[in-house]
C-alpha positions as CSV (number, residue, x, y, z in Angstrom):
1,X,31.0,19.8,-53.3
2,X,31.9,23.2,-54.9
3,X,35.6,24.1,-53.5
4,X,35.1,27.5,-53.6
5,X,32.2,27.2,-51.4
6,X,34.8,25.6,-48.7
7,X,36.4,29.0,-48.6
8,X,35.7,29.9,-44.5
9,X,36.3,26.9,-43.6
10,X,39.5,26.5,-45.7
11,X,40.8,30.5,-44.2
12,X,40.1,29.1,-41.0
13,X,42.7,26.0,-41.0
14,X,44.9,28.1,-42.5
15,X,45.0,30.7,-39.5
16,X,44.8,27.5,-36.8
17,X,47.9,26.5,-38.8
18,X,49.5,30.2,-38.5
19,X,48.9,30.5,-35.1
20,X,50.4,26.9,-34.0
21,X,53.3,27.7,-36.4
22,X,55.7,25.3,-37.0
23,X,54.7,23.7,-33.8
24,X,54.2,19.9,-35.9
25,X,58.1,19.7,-36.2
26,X,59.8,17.8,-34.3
27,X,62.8,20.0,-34.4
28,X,64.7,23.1,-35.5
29,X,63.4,26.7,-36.2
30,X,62.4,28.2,-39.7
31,X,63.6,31.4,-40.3
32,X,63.1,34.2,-43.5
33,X,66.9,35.5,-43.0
34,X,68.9,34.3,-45.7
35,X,72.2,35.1,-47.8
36,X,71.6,34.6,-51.1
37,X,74.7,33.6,-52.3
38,X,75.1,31.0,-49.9
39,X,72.4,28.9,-51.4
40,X,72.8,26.5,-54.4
41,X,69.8,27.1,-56.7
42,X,67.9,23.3,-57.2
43,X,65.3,24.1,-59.8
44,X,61.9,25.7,-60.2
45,X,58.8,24.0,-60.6
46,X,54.9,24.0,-61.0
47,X,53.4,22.0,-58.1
48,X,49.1,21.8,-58.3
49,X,47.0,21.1,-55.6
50,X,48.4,17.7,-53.6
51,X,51.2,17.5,-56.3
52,X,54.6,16.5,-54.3
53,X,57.9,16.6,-55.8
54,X,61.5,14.9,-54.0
55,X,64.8,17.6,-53.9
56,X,67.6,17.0,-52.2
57,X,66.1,14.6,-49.5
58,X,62.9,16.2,-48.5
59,X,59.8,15.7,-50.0
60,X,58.3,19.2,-51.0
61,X,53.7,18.8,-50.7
62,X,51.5,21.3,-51.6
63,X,48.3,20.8,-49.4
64,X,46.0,23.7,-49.4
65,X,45.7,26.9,-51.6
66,X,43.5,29.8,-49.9
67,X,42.5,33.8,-50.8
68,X,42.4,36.0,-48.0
69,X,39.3,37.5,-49.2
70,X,37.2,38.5,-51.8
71,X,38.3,42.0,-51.4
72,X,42.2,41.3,-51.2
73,X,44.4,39.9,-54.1
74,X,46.7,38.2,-51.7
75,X,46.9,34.6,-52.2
76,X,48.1,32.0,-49.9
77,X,49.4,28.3,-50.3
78,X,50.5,26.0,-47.4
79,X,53.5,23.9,-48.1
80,X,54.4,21.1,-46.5
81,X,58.1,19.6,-46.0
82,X,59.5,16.7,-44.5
83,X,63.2,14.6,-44.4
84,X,63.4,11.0,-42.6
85,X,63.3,12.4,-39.0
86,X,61.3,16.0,-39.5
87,X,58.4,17.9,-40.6
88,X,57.4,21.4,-41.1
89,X,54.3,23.1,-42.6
90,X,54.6,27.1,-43.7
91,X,52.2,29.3,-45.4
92,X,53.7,31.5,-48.3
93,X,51.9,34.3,-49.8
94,X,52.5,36.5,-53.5
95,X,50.3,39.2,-54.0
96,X,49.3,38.2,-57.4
97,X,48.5,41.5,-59.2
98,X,52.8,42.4,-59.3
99,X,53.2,39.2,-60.9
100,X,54.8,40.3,-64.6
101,X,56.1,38.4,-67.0
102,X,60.3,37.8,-67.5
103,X,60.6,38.8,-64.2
104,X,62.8,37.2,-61.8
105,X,61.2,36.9,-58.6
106,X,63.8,35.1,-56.4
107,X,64.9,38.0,-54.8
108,X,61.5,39.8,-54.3
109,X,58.9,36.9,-53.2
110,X,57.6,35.2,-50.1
111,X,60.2,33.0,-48.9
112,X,60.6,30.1,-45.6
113,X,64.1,29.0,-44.7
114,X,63.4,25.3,-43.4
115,X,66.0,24.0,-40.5
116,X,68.4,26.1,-42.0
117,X,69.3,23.5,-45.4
118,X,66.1,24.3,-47.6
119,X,65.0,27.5,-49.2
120,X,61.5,27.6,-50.8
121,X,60.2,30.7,-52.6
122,X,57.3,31.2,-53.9
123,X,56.9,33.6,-57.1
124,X,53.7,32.9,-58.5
125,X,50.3,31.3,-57.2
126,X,47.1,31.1,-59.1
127,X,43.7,30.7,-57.4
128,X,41.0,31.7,-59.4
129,X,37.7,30.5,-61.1
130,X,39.4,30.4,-64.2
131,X,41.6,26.9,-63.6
132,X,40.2,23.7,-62.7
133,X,43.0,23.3,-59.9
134,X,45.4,26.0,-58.0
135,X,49.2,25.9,-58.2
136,X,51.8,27.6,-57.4
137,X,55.5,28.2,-59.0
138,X,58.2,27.5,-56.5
139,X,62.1,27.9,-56.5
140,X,63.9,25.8,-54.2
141,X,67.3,26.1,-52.8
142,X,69.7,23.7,-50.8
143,X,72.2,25.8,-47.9
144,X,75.7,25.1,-49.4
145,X,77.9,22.6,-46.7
146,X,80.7,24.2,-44.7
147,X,83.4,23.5,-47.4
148,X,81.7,24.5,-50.2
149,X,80.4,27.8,-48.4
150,X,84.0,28.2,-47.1
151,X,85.1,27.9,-51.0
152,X,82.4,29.9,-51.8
153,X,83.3,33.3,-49.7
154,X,87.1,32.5,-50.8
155,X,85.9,32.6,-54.2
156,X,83.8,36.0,-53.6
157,X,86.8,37.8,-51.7
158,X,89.5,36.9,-54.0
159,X,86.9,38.4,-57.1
160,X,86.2,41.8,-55.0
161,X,89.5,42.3,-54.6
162,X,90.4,41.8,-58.4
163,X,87.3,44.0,-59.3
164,X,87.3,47.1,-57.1
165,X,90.5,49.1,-55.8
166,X,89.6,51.3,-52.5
167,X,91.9,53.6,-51.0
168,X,91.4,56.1,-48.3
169,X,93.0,59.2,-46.6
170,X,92.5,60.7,-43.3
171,X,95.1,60.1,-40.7
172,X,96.9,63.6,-39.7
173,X,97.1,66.3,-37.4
174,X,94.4,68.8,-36.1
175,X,94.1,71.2,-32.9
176,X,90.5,70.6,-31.0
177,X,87.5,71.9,-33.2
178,X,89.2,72.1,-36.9
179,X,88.1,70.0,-39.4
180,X,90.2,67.1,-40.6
181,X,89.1,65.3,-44.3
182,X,88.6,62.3,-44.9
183,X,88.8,60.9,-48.7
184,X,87.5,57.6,-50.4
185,X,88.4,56.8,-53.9
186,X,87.1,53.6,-55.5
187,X,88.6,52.3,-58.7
188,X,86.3,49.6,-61.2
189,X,89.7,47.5,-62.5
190,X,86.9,45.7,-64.8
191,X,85.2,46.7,-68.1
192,X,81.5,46.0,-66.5
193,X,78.7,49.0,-65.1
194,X,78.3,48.2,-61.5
195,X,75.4,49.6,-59.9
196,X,74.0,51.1,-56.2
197,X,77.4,50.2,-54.9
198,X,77.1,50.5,-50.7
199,X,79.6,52.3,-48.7
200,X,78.9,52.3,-44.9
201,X,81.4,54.5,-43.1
202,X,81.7,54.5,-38.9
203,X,83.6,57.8,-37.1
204,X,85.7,57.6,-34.7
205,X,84.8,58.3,-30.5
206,X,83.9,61.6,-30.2
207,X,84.0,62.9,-33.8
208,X,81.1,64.4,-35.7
209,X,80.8,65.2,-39.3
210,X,81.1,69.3,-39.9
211,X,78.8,70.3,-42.1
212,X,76.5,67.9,-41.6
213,X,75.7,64.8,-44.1
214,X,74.7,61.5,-44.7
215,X,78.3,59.4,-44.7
216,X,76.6,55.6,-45.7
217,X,75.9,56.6,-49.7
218,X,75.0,54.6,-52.8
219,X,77.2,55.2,-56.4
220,X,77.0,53.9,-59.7
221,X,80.6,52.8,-60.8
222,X,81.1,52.6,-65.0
223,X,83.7,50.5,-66.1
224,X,87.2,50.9,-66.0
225,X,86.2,54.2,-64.4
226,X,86.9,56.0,-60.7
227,X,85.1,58.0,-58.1
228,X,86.3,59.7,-55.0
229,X,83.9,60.5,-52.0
230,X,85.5,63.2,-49.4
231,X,83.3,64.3,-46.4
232,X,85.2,66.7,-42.7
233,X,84.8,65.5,-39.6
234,X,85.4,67.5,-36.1
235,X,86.7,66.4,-33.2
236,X,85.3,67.1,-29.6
237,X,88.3,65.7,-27.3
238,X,91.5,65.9,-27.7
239,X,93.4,62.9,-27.9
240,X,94.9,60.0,-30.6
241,X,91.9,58.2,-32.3
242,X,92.0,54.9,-34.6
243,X,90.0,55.2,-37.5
244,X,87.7,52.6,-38.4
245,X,87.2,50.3,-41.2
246,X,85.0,51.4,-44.5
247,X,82.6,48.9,-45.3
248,X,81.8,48.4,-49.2
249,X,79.1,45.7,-50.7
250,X,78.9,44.8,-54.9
251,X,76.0,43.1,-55.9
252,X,77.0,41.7,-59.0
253,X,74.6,38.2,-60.6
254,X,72.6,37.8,-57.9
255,X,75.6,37.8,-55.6
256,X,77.1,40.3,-52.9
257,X,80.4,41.0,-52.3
258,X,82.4,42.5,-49.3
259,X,84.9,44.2,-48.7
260,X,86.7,46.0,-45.5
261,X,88.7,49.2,-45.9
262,X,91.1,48.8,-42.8
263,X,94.4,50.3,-44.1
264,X,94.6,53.9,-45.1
265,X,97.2,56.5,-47.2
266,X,99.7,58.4,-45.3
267,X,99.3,62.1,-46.1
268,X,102.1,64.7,-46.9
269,X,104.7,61.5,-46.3
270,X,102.8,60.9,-42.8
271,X,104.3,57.2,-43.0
272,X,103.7,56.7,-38.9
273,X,100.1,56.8,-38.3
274,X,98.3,56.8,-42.0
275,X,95.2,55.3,-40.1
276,X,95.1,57.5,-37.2
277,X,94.0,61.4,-36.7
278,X,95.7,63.3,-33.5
279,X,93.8,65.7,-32.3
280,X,95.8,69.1,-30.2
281,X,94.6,70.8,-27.3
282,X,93.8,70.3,-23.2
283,X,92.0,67.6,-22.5
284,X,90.5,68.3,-18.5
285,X,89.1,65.0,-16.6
286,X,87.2,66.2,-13.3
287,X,86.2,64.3,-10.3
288,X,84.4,64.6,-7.0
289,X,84.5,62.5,-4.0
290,X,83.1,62.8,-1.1
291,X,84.4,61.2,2.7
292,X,81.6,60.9,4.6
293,X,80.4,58.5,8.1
294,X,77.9,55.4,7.5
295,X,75.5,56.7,9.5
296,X,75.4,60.5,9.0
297,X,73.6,63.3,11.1
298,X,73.2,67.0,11.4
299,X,75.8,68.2,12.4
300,X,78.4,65.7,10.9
301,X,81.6,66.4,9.1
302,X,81.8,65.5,5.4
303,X,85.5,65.6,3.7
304,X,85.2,66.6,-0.1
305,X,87.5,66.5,-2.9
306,X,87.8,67.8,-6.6
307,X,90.7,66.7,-8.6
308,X,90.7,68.1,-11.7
309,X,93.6,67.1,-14.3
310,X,94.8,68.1,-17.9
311,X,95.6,64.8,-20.0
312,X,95.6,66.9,-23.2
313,X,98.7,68.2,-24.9
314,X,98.1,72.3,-24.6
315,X,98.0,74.3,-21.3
316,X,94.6,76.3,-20.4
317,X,93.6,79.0,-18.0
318,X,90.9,76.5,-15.4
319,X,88.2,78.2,-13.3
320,X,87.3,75.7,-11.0
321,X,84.1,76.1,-8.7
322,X,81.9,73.7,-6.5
323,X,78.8,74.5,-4.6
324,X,77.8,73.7,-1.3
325,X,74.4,71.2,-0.7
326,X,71.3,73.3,1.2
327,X,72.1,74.8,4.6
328,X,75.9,73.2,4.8
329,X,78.0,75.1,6.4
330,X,82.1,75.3,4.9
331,X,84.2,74.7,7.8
332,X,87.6,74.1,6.2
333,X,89.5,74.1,2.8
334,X,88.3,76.0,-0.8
335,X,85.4,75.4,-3.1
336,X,86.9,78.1,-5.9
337,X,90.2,78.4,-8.0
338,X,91.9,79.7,-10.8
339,X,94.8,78.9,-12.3
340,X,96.8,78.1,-15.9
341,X,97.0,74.0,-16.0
342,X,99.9,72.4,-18.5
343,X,99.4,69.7,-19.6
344,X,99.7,66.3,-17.4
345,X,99.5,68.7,-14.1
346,X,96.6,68.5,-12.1
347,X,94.8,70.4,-8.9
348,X,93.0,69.6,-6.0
349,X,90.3,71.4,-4.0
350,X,90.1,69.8,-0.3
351,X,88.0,70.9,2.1
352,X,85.0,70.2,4.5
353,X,81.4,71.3,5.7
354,X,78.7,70.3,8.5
355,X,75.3,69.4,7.4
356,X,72.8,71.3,9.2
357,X,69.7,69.8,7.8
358,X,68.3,66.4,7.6
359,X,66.5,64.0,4.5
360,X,68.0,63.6,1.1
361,X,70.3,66.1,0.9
362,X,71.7,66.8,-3.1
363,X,75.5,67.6,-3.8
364,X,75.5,69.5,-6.3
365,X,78.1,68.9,-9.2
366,X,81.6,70.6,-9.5
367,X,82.8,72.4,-12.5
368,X,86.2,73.0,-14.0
369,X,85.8,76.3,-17.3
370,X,88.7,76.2,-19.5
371,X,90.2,78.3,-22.2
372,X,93.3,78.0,-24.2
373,X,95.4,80.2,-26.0
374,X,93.3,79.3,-29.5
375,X,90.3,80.6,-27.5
376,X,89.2,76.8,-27.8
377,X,86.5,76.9,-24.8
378,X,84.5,74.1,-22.8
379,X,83.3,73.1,-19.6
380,X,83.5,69.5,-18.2
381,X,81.4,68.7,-14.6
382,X,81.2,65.5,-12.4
383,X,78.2,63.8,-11.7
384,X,76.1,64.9,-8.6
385,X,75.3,62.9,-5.2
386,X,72.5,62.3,-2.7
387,X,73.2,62.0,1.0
388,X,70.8,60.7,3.5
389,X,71.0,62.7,6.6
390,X,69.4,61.9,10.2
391,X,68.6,63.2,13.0
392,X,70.5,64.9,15.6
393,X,71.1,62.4,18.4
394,X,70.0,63.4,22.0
395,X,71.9,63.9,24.8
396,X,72.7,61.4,27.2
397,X,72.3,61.5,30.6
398,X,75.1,60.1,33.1
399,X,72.9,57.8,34.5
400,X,72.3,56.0,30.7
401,X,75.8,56.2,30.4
402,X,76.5,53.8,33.3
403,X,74.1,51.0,32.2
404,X,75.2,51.4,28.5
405,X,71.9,52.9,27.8
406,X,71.5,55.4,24.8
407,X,68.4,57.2,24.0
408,X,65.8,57.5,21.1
409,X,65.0,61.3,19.5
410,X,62.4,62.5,20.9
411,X,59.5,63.1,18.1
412,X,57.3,64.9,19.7
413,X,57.5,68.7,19.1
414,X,55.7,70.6,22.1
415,X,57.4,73.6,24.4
416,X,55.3,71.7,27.9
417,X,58.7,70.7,29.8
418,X,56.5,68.8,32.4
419,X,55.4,66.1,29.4
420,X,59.1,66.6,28.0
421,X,60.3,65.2,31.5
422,X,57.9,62.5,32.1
423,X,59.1,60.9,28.1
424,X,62.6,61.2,29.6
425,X,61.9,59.4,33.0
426,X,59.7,56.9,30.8
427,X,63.0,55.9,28.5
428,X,65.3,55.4,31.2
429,X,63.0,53.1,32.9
430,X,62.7,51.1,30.0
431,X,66.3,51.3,29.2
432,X,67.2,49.8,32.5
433,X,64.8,47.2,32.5
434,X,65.4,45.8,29.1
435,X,67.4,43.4,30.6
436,X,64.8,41.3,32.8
437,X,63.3,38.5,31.7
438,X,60.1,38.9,29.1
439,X,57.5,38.1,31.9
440,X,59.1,40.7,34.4
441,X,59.6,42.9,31.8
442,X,55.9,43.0,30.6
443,X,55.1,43.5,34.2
444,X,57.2,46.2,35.0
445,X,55.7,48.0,31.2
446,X,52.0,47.5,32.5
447,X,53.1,49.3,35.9
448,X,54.9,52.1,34.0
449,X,52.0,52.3,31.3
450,X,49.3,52.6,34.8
451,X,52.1,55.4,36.5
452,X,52.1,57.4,33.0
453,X,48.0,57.4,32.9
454,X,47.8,58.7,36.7
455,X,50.4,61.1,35.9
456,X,48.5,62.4,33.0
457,X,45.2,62.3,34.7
458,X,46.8,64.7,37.8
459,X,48.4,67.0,35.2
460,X,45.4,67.4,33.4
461,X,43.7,68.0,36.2
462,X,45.9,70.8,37.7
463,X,45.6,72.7,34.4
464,X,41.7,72.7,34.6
465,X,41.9,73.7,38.5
């Protein structure tokens, strides 16, 4: 039988085997992340159809080659591996058309990490009409051990460090809002062109870069040559911030190096901090809170405060202000002040209202407007609240008082006094028989429910005569 012609049935084993995965091994996980240069390159080889080859313990298969379709020049081949105690099957595809020759593919094919010790990659696969039998060309690569990839990295590090010489400026003094520079200069110590050499910068809390632009950049480094990279960054706070490390990657054979920036230059003989930038000014911290009972009603007090505070190191002129929620009524203390804060001094704005209406009730959010003498301006406000608010409670009478009775609120909204009295006399029935037995008590209910329809009935009928 023609193979070709066992094309459908071929695609569809190959997507049963997709879906299930690497469900047929008995353990471990594939994965398609990989660091190249922690793998020790084993070899390359041609593998046909069925052909199986033995590297480093596992015995590589090749069981089934497959196109996609007629219209699509992606290829597939399913690769089977196994060791003495597991087994995994993956499908690898090249698109077949961006195959060139002299072109080293390790880097740019369809790879399968299996149980984290062997790397396959497959750079070429060849499924046409043309040979009498697929293949496919494979590299395969064996994880280094701990030592070795602890050597390894040892090896890298020490060779960064001899290659490229980074220094960096940018620890020094600013008042809130001016710019401070920060400056990058990398040195290549060795006589070789290095190309699209990373450099990931981070900024410290509450800094932006001023003007605006892209800080994680890409240079080409001649040998024996130097570049320097300078960018400003503004400060919103005041305050002392760390600067954080530069990150810098060289990919150099096949293999990438890092390095972390963590120490920086002093500037103008600034031997204290060199890798931090202080940042002049007020600094104000506001806060709200608000005293108020567990279970609160119209008509309640609530007990508010707003402590505002300057942990900067420059005084400012404050305007503080907070707002009342809906229909509360101020019946103490100050929502408003203004006054010139210095620095580590502080004010505090007690006072106390009544709600006067019931449901969710919002608080709004205090404010605290400050300016200094550098006309540095800003505004900082707390965060608002929601109260729940019930009803108001009723009146007792002296007679509920005695028994320890206390009565409901009366939902019903109607100006007929006569109904108004008769819900009354109803609740303080029922609030001195609660304490009866159940069988007395549902007797004594059905008689008050029969007393309540008579009632009702002669009412009614008085207002019709």
């Amino acid at each position: 039988m023609n193979y070709y012609r066992l094309q459908p049935i071929i695609l569809l084993l190959i997507a049963s085997i997709a879906f299930i995965g690497v469900a047929c091994a008995d353990d471990g996980n594939t994965t398609n992340e990989t660091n190249v240069s922690e793998w020790t390159h084993k070899g390359n080889y041609t593998l046909y159809w069925g052909d199986t080859i033995k590297v480093s313990g596992y015995d590589i298969e090749v069981e089934d080659f497959s196109k996609a379709s007629e219209f699509s020049d992606i290829k597939h081949v399913v690769v089977s591996v196994k060791n003495s105690t597991t087994s995994w099957r993956s499908i690898l595809s090249v698109n077949n058309t961006t195959i060139q020759p002299n072109v080293d593919y390790n880097n740019n094919t369809a790879s399968e990490v299996f149980n984290g010790s062997l790397k396959i990659n497959s750079f070429e696969i060849v499924n046409n009409e043309s040979v009498s039998t697929p293949y496919t060309n494979i590299g395969v690569y064996k994880a280094k051990d701990p030592e070795e990839l602890k050597t390894f990295r040892k090896i890298n590090k020490t060779w960064i460090n001899t290659t490229l010489e980074v220094k960096k400026w940018g620890g020094q003094d600013v008042y809130i809002n001016e710019r401070a520079r920060i400056t990058l200069q990398i040195e290549n110590l060795k006589d070789i062109d290095f190309e699209n050499i990373k450099i990931n910068e981070s900024l410290p809390e509450h800094f932006v870069v001023d003007p605006d632009k892209d800080v994680n950049i890409s240079m080409d480094l001649d040998g024996k040559s130097t570049k320097q990279f300078s960018y400003h960054i503004k400060s919103l706070k005041a305050g002392e911030f760390k600067l954080p490390p530069t990150h810098i990657a060289l990919t150099h054979l096949g293999i990438t190096y890092h390095k972390n920036i963590t120490e920086y230059e002093p500037i103008h003989n600034n031997t204290t901090k060199p890798s931090w930038i202080t940042v002049h000014g007020p600094k104000l911290n506001i806060t709200k809170t608000i005293d108020a009972p567990k279970d609160l009603k119209v008509d309640d007090v609530v007990n508010i405060t707003v402590d505002v505070q300057n942990t900067g190191d420059r005084s400012a002129t404050v305007n503080i202000e907070d707002r009342l929620p809906a229909k509360a009524e101020l019946i103490e203390g100050n929502i408003k002040d203004s006054l010139i804060l210095h620095p580590s001094q502080k004010r505090i704005l007690d006072y106390s209202i009544k709600m006067k209406d019931k449901g969710n009730v919002i608080v709004p959010a205090a404010s605290a407007e400050f300016v200094d003498q550098k006309r540095y301006s800003d505004t900082v406000r707390t965060e608002r609240f929601m109260l729940n608010v019930g009803d108001v409670p009723v009146q007792e009478s002296d007679e509920l008082k005695n028994i320890g009775g206390k009565t409901e609120n009366n939902t019903k909204n109607t100006s007929n006094s006569n109904i108004k009295e008769q819900n009354q006399t109803e609740k303080g029935i029922f609030e001195k028989v609660k304490s009866l037995p159940n069988s007395a008590y549902d007797q004594m209910k059905s008689m008050v429910d029969r007393i309540n329809g008579i009632i009702s009935s002669f009412i009614s009928d008085i207002q019709d005569f």
